[in-house]
N, C-alpha and C positions, 0 to 999 in steps of 0.2 A: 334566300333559299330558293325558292320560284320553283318554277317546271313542276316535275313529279317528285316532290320530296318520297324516299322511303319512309316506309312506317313498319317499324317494330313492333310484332305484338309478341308480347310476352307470358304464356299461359305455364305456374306453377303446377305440379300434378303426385299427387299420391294414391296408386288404386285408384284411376281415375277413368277405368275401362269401359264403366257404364254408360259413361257421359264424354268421353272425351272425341269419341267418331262424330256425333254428331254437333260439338264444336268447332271440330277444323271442317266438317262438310260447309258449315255455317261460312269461317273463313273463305274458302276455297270459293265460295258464291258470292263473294265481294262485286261490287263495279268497280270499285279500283285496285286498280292489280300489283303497285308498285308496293307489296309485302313482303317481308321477312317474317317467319315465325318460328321463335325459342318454346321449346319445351322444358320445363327445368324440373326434372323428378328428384323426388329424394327417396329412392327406394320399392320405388311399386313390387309387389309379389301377385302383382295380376299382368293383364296382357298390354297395360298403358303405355308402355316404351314401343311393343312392337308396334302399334296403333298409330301411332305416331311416326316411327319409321316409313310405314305402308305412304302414308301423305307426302314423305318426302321432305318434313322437315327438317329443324336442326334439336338435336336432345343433349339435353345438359344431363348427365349424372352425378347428380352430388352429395355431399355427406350435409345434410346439415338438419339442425330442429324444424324449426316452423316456417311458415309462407312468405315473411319477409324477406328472410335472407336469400330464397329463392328469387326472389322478386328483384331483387337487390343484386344475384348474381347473375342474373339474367339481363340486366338493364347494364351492365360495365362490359357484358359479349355484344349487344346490340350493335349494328353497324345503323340505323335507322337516324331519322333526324326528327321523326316523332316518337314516342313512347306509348303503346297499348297495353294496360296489363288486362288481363280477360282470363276470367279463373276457370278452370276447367269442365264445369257444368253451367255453363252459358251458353246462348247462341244467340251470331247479332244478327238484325234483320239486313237486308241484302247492302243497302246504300249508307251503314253505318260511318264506316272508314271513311266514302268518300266525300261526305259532310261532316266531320270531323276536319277531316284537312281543308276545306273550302272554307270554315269558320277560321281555321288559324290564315292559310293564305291569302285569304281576299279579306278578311277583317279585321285582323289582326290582332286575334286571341292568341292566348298564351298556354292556353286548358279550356276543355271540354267536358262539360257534362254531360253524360248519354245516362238517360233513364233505365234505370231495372225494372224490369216486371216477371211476374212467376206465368209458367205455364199452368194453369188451371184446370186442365185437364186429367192432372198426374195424381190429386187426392183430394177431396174435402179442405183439406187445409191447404193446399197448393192453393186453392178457390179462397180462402181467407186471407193467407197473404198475399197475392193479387191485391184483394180492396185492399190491404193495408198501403202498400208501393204506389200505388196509384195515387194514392195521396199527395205524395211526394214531386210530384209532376211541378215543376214549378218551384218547388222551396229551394232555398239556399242554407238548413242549415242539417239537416236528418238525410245529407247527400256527401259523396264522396270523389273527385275528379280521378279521371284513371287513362284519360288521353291526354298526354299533354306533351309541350317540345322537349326534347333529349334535355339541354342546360337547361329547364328550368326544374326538373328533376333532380340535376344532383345540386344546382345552387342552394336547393334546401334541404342536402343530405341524403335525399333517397327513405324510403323504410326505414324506420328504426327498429331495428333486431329485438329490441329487448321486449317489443312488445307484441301479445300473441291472439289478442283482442283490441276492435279498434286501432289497427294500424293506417285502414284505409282512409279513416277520417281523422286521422294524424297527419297524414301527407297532406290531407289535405285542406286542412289546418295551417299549416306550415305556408301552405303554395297562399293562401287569402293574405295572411299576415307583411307577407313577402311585398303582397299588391302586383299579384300578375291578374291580366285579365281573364274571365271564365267566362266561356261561351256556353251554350245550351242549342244542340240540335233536336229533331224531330224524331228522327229512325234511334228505335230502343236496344237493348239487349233481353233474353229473355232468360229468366232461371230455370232450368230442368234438376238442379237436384234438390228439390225442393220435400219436404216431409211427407212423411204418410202416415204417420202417424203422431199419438202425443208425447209416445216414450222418446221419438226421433226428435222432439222439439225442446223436452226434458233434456236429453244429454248431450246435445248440441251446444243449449245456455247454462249447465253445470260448465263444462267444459271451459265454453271465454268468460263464465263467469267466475273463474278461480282465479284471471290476471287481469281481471277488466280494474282493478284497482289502482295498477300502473298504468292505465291510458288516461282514467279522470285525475291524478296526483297531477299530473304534467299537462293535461287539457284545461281544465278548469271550469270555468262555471259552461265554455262552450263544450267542451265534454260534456258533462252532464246534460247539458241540453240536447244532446243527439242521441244519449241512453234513456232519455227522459220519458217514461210509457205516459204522459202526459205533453202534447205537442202540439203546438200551433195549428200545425197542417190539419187535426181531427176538427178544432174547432172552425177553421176555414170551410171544412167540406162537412159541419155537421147533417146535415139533410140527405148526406149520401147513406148514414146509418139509418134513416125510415123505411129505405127504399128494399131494403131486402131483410126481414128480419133475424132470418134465419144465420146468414153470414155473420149480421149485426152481433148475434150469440156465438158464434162460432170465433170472434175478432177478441169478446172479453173472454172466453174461457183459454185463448192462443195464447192472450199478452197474460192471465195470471199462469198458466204453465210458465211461461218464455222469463216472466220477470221472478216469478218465486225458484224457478231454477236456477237462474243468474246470483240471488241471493243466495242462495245455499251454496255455489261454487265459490262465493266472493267469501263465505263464513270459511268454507273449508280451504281455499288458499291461504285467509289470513292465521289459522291457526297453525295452517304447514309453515309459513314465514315465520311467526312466532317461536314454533317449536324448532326450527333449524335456527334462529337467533340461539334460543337459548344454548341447545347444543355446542353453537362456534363460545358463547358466552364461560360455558364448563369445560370444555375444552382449554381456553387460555390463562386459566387462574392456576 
């Protein structure tokens, strides 16, 4: 490959106008310039296409359900010879891309792990999930790859459609199993669309918690271990919860919203599956 490889970044977008200017501004501030960026909307009725337009990129309009198949359509328009997906309420710090591709080109990584962290400034709880992510600094398994080479992407399929929670730690699941190498740079990405409140946390984890059942059926016990509100990383960095105690309470009252919501979507998917079985079941007799 050598020289300046292109790199594809690939940002999904729904009503994504709050957050999405100060995404590609984020882009646009790169050190390295050799980019392409896809926009893949599926529908916005806010200003996220024109916002996009204004940048000069390339926008996909398409019909489809959820963030995969965007991701997925976006990655087969890519002319790039790396793959970035970067979701629409992110921003990366300046020299992210180009320590990304110095890890693959000079090292010869195959995928990239770049750290998420929340802006903290945005709510009380932005400020808790911050400590939560932090954590994470380091782990290999409550982590997701999302830079990585064009083929080694689709050698392992790409997104799987069917799933609308936990797809990102499918891929990359997949990309481990495979045995390609993951590298780990410095420069983060950071979250701006982060909660502000508890209802926002509430129906966020109703939501993946309605099909998070089809990620763990097919992930298995490493699924569970990355939905796991019990994880390695807390007891590595326990001493971090002395140090503030206030966050410290703000961390268990997030994760019992976050995870008794998750359960209440996971009852109420499984009884919509249930009651459409029955349905196709009365139907054919």
């Amino acid at each position: 490959m050598g020289g300046n490889p292109l790199v594809s970044i690939i940002i999904p977008t729904y009503n994504s106008a709050g957050t999405l200017r100060r995404t590609l501004d984020s882009i646009a501030g790169q050190t390295y310039d050799n980019i392409e960026v896809i926009v893949v909307d599926k529908g916005s009725s806010d200003s996220t296409v024109e916002i996009a337009e204004s940048f000069g990129v390339r926008v996909l309009l398409v019909r489809v359900r959820e963030r995969s198949e965007q991701k997925n359509l976006g990655a087969r328009e890519a002319r790039g010879d790396y793959l970035y997906f970067v979701d629409s309420d992110f921003i990366l710090e300046p020299r992210v891309v180009e320590e990304a591709v110095s890890k693959c080109e000079l090292e010869g990584y195959d995928a990239v792990l770049i750290h998420n962290t929340s802006d903290p400034t945005i709510s009380f709880w932005a400020r808790v999930r911050k400590f939560e992510r932090d954590f994470y600094i380091g782990d290999r398994v409550n982590v997701a790859v999302r830079f990585m080479r064009r083929e080694v992407f689709f050698s392992v399929g790409g997104f799987d459609e069917s799933l609308v929670a936990g797809e990102d730690y499918d891929l990359h699941n997949r990309i481990v199993e495979a045995g390609y190498r993951i590298g780990e740079i410095l420069s983060r990405e950071v979250h701006i669309g982060e909660p502000r409140t508890l209802l926002d946390v509430a129906k966020k984890h109703f939501y993946y918690g309605r099909t998070i059942g089809r990620f763990i059926a097919k992930n298995g016990r490493r699924g569970v271990a990355q939905i796991s509100p019990v994880r390695p990383s807390y007891l590595r960095n326990w001493r971090r919860f002395l140090e503030d105690p206030v966050i410290t309470i703000g961390f268990v009252v997030y994760q019992t919203v976050r995870y008794s919501s998750a359960a209440a979507g996971l009852l109420a998917g499984s009884i919509e599956a249930g009651a459409r079985r029955l349905r196709r079941a009365n139907a054919n007799r």
